[in-house]
C-alpha positions in Angstrom: 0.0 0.0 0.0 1.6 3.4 -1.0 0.3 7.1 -0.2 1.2 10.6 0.5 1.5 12.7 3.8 1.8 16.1 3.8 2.6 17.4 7.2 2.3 21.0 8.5 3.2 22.2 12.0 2.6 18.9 13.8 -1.1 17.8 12.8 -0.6 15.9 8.7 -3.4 14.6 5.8 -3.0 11.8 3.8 -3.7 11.5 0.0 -3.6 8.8 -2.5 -2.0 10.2 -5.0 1.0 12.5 -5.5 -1.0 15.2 -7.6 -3.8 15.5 -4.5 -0.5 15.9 -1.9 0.9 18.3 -3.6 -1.7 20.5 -4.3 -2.8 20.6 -0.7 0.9 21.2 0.1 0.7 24.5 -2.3 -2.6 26.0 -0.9 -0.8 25.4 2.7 2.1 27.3 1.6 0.1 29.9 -0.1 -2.4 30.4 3.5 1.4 31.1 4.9 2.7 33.6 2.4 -0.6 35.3 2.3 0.2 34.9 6.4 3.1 36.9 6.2 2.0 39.3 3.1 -0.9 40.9 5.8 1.1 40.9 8.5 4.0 43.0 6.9 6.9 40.1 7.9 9.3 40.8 5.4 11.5 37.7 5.8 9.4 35.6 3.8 12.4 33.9 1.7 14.2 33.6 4.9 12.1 31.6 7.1 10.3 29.4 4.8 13.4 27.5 5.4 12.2 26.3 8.9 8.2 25.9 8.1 7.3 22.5 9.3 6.0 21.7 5.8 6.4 18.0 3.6 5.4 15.9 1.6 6.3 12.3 2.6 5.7 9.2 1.3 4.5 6.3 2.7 4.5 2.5 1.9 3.2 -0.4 4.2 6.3 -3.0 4.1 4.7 -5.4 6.1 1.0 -6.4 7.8 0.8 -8.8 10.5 -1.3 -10.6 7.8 2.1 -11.4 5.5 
C-alpha cells in the first residue's frame, strides 16, 4: 500500500495520490505567504526555510497478515 503525507506544523493529511499531496501542500504554503503578506513580515524567503512543511511518502512493508 503506497500514499502521500503532507505534514504542516505537527497535525498531517494523507492522500492517494502525489498530484492531491501536492496541491494541498501548495494552498498550505500559499495560506502562509498570504500569512506573512498581511502581517507585513518581510522575511518571507528567509524563514520558509524552517516551516514544518512536507510531503512524505508512505508504503506499508509489512502487515501482520504477511
Amino acid at each position: 500500500m503506497l500514499w502521500y503525507r503532507v505534514f504542516n506544523d505537527g497535525d498531517y493529511r494523507d492522500f492517494n495520490t502525489f498530484a492531491e499531496a501536492e496541491s494541498y501542500y501548495d494552498l498550505c504554503l500559499m495560506q502562509r505567504w498570504q500569512d506573512y503578506k498581511d502581517n507585513d513580515i518581510l522575511d518571507w524567503e528567509e524563514d520558509k526555510q524552517w516551516f514544518d512543511l512536507s510531503i512524505v511518502k508512505m508504503e506499508t512493508i509489512l502487515t501482520p497478515a504477511d
